[in-house]
C-alpha distance (Angstrom), angle and dihedral (degrees) to the residues before:
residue distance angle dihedral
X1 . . .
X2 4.10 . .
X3 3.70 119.7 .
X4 3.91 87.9 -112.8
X5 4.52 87.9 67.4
X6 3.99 87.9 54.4
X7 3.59 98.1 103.4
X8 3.99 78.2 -163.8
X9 3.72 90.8 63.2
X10 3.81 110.1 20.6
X11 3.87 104.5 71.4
X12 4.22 84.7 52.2
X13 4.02 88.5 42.4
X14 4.05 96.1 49.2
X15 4.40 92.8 40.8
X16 3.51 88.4 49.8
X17 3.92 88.8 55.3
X18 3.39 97.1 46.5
X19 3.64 96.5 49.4
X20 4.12 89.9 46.1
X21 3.81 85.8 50.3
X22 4.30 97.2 47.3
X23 4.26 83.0 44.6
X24 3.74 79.6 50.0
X25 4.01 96.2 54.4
X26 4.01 89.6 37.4
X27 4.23 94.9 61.2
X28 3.48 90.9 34.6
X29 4.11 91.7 49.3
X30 3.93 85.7 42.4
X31 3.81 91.5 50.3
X32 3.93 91.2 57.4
X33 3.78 98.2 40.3
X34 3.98 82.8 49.6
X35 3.69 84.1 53.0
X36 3.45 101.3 48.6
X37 3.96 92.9 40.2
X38 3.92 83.7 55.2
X39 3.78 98.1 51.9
X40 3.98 88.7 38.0
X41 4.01 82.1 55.5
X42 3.54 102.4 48.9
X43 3.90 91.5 42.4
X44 3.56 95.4 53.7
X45 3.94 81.4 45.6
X46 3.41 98.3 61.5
X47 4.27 88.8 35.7
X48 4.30 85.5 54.1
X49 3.48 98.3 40.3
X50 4.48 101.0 52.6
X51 3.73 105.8 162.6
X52 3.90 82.5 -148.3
X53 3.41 138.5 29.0
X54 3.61 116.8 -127.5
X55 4.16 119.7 -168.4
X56 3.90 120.3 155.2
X57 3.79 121.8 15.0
X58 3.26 110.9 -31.4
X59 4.28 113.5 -174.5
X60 3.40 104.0 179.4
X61 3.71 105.8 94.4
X62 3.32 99.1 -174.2
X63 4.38 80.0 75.5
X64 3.32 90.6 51.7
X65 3.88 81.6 52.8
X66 3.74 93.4 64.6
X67 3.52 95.1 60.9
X68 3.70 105.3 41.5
X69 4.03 106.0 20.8
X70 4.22 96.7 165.2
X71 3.71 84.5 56.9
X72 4.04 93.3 36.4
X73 4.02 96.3 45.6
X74 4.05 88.3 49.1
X75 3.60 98.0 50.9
X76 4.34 91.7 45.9
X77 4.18 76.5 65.0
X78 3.63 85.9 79.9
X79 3.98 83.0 73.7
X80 3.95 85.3 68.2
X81 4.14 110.3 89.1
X82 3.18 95.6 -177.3
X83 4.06 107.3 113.6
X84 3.46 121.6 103.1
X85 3.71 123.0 -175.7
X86 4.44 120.3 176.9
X87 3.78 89.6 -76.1
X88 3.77 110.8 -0.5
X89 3.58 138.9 64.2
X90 3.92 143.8 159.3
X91 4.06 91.4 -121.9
X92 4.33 124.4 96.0
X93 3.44 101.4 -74.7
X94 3.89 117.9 170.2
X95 3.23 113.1 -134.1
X96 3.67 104.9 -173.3
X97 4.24 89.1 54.2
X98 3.62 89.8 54.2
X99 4.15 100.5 48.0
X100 4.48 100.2 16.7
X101 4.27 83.7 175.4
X102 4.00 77.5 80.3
X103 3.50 96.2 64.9
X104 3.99 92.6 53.9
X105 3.93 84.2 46.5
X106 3.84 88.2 55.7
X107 3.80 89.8 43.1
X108 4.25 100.1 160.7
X109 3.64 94.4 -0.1
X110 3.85 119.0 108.7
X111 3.72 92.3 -114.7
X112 3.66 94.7 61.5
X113 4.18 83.4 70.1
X114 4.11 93.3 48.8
X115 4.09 141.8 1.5
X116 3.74 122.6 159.9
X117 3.22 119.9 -178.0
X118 3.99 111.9 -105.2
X119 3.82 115.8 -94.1
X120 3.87 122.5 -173.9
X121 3.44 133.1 -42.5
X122 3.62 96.7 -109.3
X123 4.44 82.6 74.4
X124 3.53 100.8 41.0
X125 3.99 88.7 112.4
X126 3.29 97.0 37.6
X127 3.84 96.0 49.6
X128 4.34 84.4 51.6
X129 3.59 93.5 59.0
X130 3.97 97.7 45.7
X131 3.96 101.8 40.9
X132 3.83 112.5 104.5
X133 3.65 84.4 -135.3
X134 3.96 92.2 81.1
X135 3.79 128.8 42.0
X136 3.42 150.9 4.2
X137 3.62 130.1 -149.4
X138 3.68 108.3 -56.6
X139 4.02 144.9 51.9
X140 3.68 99.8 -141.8
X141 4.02 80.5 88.4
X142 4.29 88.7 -114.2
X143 3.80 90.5 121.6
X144 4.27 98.1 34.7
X145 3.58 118.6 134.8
X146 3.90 87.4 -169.8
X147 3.40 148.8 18.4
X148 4.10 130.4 -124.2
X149 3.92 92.8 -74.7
X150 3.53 79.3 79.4
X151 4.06 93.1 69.5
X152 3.53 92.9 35.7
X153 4.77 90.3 104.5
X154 3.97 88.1 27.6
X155 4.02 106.9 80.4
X156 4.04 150.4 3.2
X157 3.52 76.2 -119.4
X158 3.84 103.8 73.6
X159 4.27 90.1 58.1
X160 4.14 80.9 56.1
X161 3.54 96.2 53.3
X162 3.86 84.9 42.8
X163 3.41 100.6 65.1
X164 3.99 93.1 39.7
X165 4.48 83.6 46.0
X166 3.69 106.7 23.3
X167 3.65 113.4 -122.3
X168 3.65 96.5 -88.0
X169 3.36 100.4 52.0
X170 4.04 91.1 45.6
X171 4.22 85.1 47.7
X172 4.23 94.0 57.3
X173 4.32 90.7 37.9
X174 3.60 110.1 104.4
X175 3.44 121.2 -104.4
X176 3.67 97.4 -123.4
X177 4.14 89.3 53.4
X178 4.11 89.4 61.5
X179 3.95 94.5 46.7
X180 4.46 92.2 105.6
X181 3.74 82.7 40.3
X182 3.77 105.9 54.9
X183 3.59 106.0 47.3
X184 4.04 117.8 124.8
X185 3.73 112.4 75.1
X186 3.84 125.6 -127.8
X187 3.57 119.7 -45.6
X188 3.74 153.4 85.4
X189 4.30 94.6 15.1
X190 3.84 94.9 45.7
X191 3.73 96.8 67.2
X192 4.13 116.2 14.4
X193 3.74 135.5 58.6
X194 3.50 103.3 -119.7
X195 4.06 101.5 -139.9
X196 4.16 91.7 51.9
X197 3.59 103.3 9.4
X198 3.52 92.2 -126.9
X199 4.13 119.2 156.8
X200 3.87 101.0 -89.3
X201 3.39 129.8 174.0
X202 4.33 124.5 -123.4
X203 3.65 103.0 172.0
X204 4.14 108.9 93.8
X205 4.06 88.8 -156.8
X206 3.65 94.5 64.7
X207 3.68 95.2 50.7
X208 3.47 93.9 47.3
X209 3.65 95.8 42.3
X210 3.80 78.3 61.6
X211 3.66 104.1 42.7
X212 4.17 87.5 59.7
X213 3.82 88.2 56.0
X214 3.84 91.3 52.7
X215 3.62 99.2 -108.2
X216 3.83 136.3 119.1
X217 3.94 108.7 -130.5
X218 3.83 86.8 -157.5
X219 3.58 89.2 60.0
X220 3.60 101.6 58.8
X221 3.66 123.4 111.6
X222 3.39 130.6 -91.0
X223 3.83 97.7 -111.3
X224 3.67 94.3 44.3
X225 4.03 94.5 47.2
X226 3.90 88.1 48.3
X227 4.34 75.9 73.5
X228 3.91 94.7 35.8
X229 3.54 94.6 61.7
X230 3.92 86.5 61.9
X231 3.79 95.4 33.8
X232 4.22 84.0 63.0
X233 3.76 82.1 76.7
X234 3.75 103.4 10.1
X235 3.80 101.4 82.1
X236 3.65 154.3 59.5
X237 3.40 117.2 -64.3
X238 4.14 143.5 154.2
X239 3.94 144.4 -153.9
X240 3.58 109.7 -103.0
X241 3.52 109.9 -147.3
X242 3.78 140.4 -49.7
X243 3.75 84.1 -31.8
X244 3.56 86.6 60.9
X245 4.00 79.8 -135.4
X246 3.84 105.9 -168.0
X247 4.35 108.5 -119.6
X248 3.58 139.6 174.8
X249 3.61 107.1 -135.5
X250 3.95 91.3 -146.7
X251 4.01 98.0 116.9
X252 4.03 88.6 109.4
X253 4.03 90.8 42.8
X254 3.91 136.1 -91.8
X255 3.73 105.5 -66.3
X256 4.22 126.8 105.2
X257 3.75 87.7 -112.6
X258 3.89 94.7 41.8
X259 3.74 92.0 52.6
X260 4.10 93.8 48.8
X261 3.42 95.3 47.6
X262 3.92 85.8 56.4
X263 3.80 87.2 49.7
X264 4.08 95.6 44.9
X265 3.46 84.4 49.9
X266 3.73 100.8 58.0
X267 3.78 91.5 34.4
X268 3.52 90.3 -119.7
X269 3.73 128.9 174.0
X270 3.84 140.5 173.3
X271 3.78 93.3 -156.5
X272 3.30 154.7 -37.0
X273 3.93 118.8 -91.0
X274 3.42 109.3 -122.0
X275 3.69 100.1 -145.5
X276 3.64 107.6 42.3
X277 4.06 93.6 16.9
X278 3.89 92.4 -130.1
X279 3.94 111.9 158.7
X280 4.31 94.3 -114.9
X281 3.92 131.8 -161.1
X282 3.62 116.8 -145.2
X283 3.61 112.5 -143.7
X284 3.97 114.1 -139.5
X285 3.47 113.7 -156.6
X286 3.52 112.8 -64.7
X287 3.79 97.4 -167.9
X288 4.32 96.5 139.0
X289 3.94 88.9 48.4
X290 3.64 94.3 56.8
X291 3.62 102.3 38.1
X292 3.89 89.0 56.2
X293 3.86 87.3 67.7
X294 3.94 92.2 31.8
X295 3.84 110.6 104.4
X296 3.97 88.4 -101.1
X297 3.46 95.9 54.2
X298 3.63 92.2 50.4
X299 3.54 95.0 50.5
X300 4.05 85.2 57.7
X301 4.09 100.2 -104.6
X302 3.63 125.9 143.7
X303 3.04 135.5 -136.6
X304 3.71 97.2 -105.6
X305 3.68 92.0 58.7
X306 3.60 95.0 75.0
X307 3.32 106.3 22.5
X308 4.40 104.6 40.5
X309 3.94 91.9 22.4
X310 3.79 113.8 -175.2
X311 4.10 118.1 -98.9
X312 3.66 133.5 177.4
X313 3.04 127.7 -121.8
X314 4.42 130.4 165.5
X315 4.07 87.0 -2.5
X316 4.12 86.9 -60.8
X317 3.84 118.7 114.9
X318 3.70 116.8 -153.0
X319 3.73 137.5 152.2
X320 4.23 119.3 -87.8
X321 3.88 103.7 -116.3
X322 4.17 81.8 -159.4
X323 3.62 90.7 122.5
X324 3.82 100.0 -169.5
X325 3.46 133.6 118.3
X326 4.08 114.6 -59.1
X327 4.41 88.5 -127.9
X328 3.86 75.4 70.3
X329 4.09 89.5 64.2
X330 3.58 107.5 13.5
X331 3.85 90.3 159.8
X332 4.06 95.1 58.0
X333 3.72 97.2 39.7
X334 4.18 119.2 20.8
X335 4.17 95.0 23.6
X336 4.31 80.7 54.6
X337 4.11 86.4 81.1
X338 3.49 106.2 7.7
X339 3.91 129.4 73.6
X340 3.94 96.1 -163.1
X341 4.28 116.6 111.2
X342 3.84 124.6 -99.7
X343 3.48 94.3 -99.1
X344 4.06 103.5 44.9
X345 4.28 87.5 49.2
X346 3.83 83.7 46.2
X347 4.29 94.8 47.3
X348 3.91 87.1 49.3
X349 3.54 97.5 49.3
X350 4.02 86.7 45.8
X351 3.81 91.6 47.6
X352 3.74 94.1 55.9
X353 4.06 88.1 50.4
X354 3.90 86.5 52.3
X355 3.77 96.2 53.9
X356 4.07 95.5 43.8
X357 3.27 87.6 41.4
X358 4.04 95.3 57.0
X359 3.76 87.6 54.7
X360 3.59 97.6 43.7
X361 4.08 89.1 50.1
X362 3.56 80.0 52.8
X363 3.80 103.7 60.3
X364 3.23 97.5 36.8
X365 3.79 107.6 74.7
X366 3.98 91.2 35.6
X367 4.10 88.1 47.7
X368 4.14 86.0 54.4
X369 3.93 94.0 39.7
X370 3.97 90.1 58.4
X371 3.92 97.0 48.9
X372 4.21 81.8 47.9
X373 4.35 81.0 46.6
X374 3.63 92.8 47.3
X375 4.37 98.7 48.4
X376 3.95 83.0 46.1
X377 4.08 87.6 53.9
X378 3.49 87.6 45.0
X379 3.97 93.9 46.4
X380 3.61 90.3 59.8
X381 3.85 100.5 50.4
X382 3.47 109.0 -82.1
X383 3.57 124.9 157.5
X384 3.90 143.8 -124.5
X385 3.44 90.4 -116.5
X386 3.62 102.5 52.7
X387 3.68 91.6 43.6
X388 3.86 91.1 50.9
X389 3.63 92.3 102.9
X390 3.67 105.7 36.2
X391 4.39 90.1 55.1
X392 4.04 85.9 47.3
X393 3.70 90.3 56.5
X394 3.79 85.0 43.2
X395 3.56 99.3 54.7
X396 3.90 90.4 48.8
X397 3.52 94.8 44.3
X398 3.82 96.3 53.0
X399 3.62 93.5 41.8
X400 3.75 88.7 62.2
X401 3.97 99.1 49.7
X402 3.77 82.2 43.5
X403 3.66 92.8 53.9
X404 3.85 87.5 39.5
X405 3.50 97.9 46.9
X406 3.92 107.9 32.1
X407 3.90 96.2 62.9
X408 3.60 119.8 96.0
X409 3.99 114.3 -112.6
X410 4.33 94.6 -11.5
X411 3.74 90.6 158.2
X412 3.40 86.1 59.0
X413 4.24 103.1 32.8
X414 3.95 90.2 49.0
X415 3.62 115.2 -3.0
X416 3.57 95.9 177.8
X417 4.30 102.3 39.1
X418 4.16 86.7 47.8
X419 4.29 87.6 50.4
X420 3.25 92.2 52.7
X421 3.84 94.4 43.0
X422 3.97 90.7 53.3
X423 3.50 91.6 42.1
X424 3.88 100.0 58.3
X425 3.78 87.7 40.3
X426 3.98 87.4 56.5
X427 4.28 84.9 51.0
X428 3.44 83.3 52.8
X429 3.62 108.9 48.0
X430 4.02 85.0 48.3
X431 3.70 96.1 50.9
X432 3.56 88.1 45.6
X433 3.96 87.1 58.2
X434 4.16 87.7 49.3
X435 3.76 93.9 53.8
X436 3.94 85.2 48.4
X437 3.73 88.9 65.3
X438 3.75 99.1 56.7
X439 3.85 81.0 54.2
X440 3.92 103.9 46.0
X441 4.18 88.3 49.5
X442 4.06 89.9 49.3
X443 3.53 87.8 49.2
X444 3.63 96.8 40.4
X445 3.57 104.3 -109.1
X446 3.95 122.5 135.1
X447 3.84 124.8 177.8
X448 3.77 116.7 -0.1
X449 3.63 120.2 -147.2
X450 3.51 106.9 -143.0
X451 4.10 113.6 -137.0
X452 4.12 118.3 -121.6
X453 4.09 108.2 -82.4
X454 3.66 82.9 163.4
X455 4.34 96.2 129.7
X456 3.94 131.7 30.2
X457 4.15 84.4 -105.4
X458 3.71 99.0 54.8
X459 3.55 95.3 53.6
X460 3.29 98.0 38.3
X461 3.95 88.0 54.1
X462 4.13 88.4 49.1
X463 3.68 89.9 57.1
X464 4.18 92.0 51.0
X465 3.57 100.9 -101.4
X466 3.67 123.4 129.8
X467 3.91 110.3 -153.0
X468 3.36 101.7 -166.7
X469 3.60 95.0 56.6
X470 4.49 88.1 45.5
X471 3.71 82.6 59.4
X472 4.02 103.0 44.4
X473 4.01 86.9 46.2
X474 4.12 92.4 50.2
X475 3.91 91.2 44.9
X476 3.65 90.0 42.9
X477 3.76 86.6 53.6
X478 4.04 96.2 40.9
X479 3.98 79.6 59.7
X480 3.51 112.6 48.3
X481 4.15 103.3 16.4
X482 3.49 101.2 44.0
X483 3.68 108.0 48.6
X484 3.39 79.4 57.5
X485 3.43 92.2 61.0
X486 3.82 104.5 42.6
X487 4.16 83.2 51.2
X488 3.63 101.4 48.0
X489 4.25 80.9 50.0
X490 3.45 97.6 52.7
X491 3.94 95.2 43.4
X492 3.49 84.8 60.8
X493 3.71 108.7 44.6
X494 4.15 97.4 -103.4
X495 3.29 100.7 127.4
């Protein structure tokens, strides 16, 4: 018989148990309201005790910094370039060297003459002032490229010069006449109220993007604005007008199709190609569109969760302003929910890439070839009419490798929506080429040889531009313009 069937013992044996077991769940729930207590304390510590007080919009990070320096030191890592993933990175990487269909793609648009692919952050100025796709020498705006839309995802700066401007009139400036304005990169300003340090919203487009859906960006929730604070920036958007007013075409809804129809619609256009004179759209980068259908976004993560995941650090938990990609800390971010190893969350990430990537290799070439078909139809007299159908079917095909192509980590985002974006855009391009035969044999053209678009250089040259005079202009300008710039800032406290 155990000691537990005594009814002399058992009673004494099962109390003394429970009461063990409830002392148990006391320390333990002490412990953690300790814990909490102690990281409530040292957070309202560092909240009490600012070294600065920060009201309005204040651009200089490095302010920012003397407040909150675990937040502060992590987000000056974007400075480092030294993450490399299978196909990405945060280093220089020349885009248009790599892939030189692009540049017939771009044919008369400003991209076609430079596009890097986007390192940190910490560069985003920086990388402004030296792409050819901006000025020439000068600030009186003679030699701009663009106007101050172009600033408008670039600095904490551009909400300052908003509120002294209004956004319109900052939108229609030219870029050159903003260059001692905009000057600190991406930080503090861009994302937090600076009283509470609540999310907050600075981008005008957003909001009103919102307001013509019937909902108060202000009012969202906390989990969904940790995303919104990116998607201010990270998203499709256009120039409205002369203004060059900056829109998110999301009045229809957040799909591809939804966001053409808008454009259709309006008849809008960012330019004309200049090879087979089809009206284009030029996708941004629609990352927050295609997460929200991505198996994340379903699932109700934001964007923060992967990419600024929360560490501790002195007892005090805060978010990692490391923006970089999560392959760079697969422990802190992907490991958080899932159980798999380093290397397996890595291989399926990687295997995604390889499959888009397959399709978008694909459409590509055969999306260039039929812009180089269409300028050859139109070489040997063909008309608008008979060419009608091959530029719609060019415009919708290039808006979907654009879409495809232009948003940061899709493979990974939405795997499945970006395939089958790519995939209809490749369908596209190819029917465009079949309707280009009906029109080469009325107009008594047979086999087109195509012409060598073999290197960034050559095509560039076979659209009309000259790089070696792009480049001489831009480092003419990086020497004369924008010292002037960087000293006119500094006199003035900007930086």
């Amino acid at each position: 018989m155990s000691i537990l069937d005594s009814n002399k013992y058992g009673p004494w044996i099962i109390g003394l148990a429970i009461s063990v077991g409830v002392a148990l769940g006391v320390v333990v729930l002490a412990l953690i309201a300790a814990s909490v207590t102690t990281r409530r304390a040292e957070v309202a510590s560092i909240y009490n005790n600012r070294k600065v007080e920060i009201t309005g919009i204040e651009a200089r990070n490095r302010i920012w910094g003397e407040n909150y320096p675990r937040e502060y030191e992590t987000w000056a890592k974007t400075a480092d370039m030294g993450f490399k993933s299978k196909y990405l990175g945060n280093a220089v990487q020349d885009v248009l060297d790599e892939r030189p269909d692009m540049v017939i793609l771009w044919a008369g648009y400003a991209f076609a003459r430079d596009y890097k692919a986007p390192r940190g952050h910490f560069y985003t100025i920086e990388d402004m002032r030296e792409t050819l796709r901006t000025a020439s020498p000068g600030i009186d705006g003679t030699g701009d490229l663009q106007t101050g839309s172009c600033w408008t995802c670039k600095s904490p700066d551009v909400p300052r010069m908003m509120a002294e401007m209004g956004p319109a009139e900052f939108y229609k400036a030219p870029w050159s006449s903003l260059g001692s304005q905009i000057v600190n990169p991406i930080g503090c300003a861009d994302c937090h109220d600076p009283v509470t340090m609540d999310l907050a919203i600075s981008r005008p487009a957003l909001r009103e993007a919102f307001q013509r859906l019937g909902r108060d960006v202000d009012q969202a929730p906390i989990q969904e604005k940790r995303s919104l604070v990116c998607a201010q920036c990270h998203v499709e958007y256009y120039f409205q007008g002369d203004g060059k007013y900056v829109t998110f075409p999301w009045d229809k809804g957040f799909s591809l199709e939804d966001m053409e129809a808008y454009y259709d619609e309006i008849d809008y256009a960012d330019w004309t190609h200049s090879l087979s004179k089809t009206r284009m759209i030029k996708a941004q980068h629609p990352d927050w569109e295609l997460f929200l259908v991505g198996p994340h976004g379903q699932k109700g993560l934001s964007c923060a969760d992967c990419h600024m995941p929360y560490v501790s650090e002195g007892g005090v938990k805060f978010s990692d302003h490391h923006l970089v990609s999560p392959l760079q800390n697969v422990a802190g971010s992907c490991q958080v929910c899932h159980r798999d190893s380093e290397a397996d969350l890595k291989r399926f990430v990687y295997d995604r890439q390889d499959k888009l990537l397959e399709t978008r290799n694909r459409l590509e070439p055969e999306l260039a070839k039929a812009h180089v078909l269409t300028k050859m139809a139109i070489d040997a007299g063909a008309t608008d009419l008979e060419l009608e159908p091959v530029r719609k079917l060019l415009r919708q095909a290039q808006w979907r490798w654009d879409f495809g192509v232009a948003s940061h980590g899709a493979p990974f985002h939405a795997p499945v929506e970006t395939q089958r974006i790519l995939s209809h855009g490749l369908d596209k391009a190819l029917q465009a080429q079949l309707a280009l035969k009906d029109v080469f044999r009325s107009n008594g053209l047979e086999n087109a040889e195509m012409p060598d678009l073999s290197t960034k250089e050559k095509a560039q040259l076979f659209i009309g531009l000259d790089p070696d005079k792009l480049v001489a202009q831009k480092d003419l300008f990086m020497l004369t313009v924008v010292p002037q710039w960087l000293e006119e800032a500094q006199a003035n406290g900007r930086i």
